[in-house]
N, C-alpha and C positions, 0 to 999 in steps of 0.2 A: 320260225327259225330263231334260235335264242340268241341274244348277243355278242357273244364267246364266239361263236362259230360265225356269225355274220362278220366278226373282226376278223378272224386268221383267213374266211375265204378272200376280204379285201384286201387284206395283206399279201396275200400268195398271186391273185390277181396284180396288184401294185409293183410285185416285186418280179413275178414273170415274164410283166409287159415293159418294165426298166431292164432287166437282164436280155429283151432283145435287142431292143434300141444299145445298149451299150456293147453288141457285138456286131463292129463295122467291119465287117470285111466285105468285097465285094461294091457294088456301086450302089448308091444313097439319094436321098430327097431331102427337102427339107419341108417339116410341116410345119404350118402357122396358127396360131390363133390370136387373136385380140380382144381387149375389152376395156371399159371408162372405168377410172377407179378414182375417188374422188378426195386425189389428193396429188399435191404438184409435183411437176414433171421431177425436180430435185430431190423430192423426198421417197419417188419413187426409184429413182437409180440409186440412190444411197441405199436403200433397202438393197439392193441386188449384188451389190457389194459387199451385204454383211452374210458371214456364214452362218449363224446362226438362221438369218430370214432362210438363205438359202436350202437349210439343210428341214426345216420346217415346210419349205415347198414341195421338197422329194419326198417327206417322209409320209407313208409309214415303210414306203418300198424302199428305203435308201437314206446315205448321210449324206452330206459336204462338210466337207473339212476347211481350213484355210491353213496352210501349212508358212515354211520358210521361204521369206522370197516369194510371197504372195502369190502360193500356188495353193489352187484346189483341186482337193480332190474330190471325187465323186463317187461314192462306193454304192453298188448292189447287190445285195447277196454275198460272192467272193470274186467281183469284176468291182476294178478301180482305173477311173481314168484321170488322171492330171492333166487341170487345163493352167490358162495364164490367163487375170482379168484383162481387157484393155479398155480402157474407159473414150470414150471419143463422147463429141458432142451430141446430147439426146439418145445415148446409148450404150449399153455394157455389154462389149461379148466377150467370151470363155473358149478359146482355142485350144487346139495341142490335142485334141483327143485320137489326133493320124498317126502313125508314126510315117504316114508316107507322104502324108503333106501337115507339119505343125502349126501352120499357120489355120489351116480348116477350122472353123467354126464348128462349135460343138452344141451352144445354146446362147443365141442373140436377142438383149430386152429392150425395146428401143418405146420411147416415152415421148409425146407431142401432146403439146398442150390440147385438152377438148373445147369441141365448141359451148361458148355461151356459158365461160368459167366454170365447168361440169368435171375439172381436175384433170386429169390426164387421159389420153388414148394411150395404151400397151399394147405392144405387141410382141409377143415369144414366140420366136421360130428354134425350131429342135431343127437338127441334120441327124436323120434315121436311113439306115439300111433298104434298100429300095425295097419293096411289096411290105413293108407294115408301117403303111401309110395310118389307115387308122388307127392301132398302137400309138402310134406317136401324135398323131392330132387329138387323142385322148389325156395322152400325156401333159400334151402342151396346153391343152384345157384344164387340165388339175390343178398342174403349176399356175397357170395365170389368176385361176379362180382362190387355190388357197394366199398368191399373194396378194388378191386384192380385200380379202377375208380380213387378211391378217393387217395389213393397212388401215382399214374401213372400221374393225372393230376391234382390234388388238389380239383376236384367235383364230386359228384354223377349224375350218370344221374338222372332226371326227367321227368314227365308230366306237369309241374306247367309251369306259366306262362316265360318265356323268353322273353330276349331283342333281338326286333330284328330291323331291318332298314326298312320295310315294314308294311304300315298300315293296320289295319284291316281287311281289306275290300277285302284282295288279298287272 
């Protein structure tokens, strides 16, 4: 499978399995995932604040935005959800994505220091639409992995094109 088409199947995948989880109607879960990223707990929630990191998490299936008034938004595809940060101790969730409860959590990062100074425990919980559990524990594996990617070495992994020392043709 040549590059090109390994890129737009991950993207159509990325962007299919965001476009369910961002269509809540109906009753919901929340999936979680965790991992050690080996950098402190502050510079880990500072990250989760910034839209840029953010929109680097979701992507290639989606953006975030950081609007007026410290609202994000979340777009995939052509679904956008406006949340509000709220920042608490050891934690940043992103609400408002209800309109039938705005307070609901929509994506919560909660950061504890690791044992034996090993940087921090994360943990991302999504709130997804009940039966696509795994969607969204996929999801929230993505997300957690590309930010700790992006922490740990300054980039996300990809499928996109790469520089490499080898042409083509090999």
């Amino acid at each position: 499978m040549d590059t090109t088409r390994a890129q737009d199947l991950a993207r159509r995948a990325a962007s299919a399995a965001t476009r369910t989880l961002l269509h809540r109607e109906g009753g919901h879960t929340t999936e979680q995932q965790t991992l050690t990223i080996a950098r402190t707990v502050e510079d880990v929630l500072r990250a989760c604040r910034d839209p840029d990191v953010l929109d680097t998490m979701v992507s290639p299936a989606g953006s975030v935005h950081r609007g007026p008034a410290g609202v994000y938004a979340w777009t995939v595809a052509d679904t956008t959800i406006e949340t509000q940060a709220h920042v608490e101790p050891n934690r940043v969730v992103f609400s408002g994505g209800s309109a039938q409860d705005p307070d609901e959590p929509v994506v919560t990062v909660e950061a504890w220091p690791a044992p034996q100074g090993l940087g921090s425990e994360v943990v991302l919980r999504l709130t997804v639409p009940a039966g696509t559990g795994e969607v969204g524990g996929g999801l929230a594996f993505t997300m957690l992995y590309r930010l700790r990617a992006l922490l740990q070495t300054g980039e996300a992994p990809t499928l996109g094109d790469v520089p490499s020392g080898r042409d083509g043709k090999r």
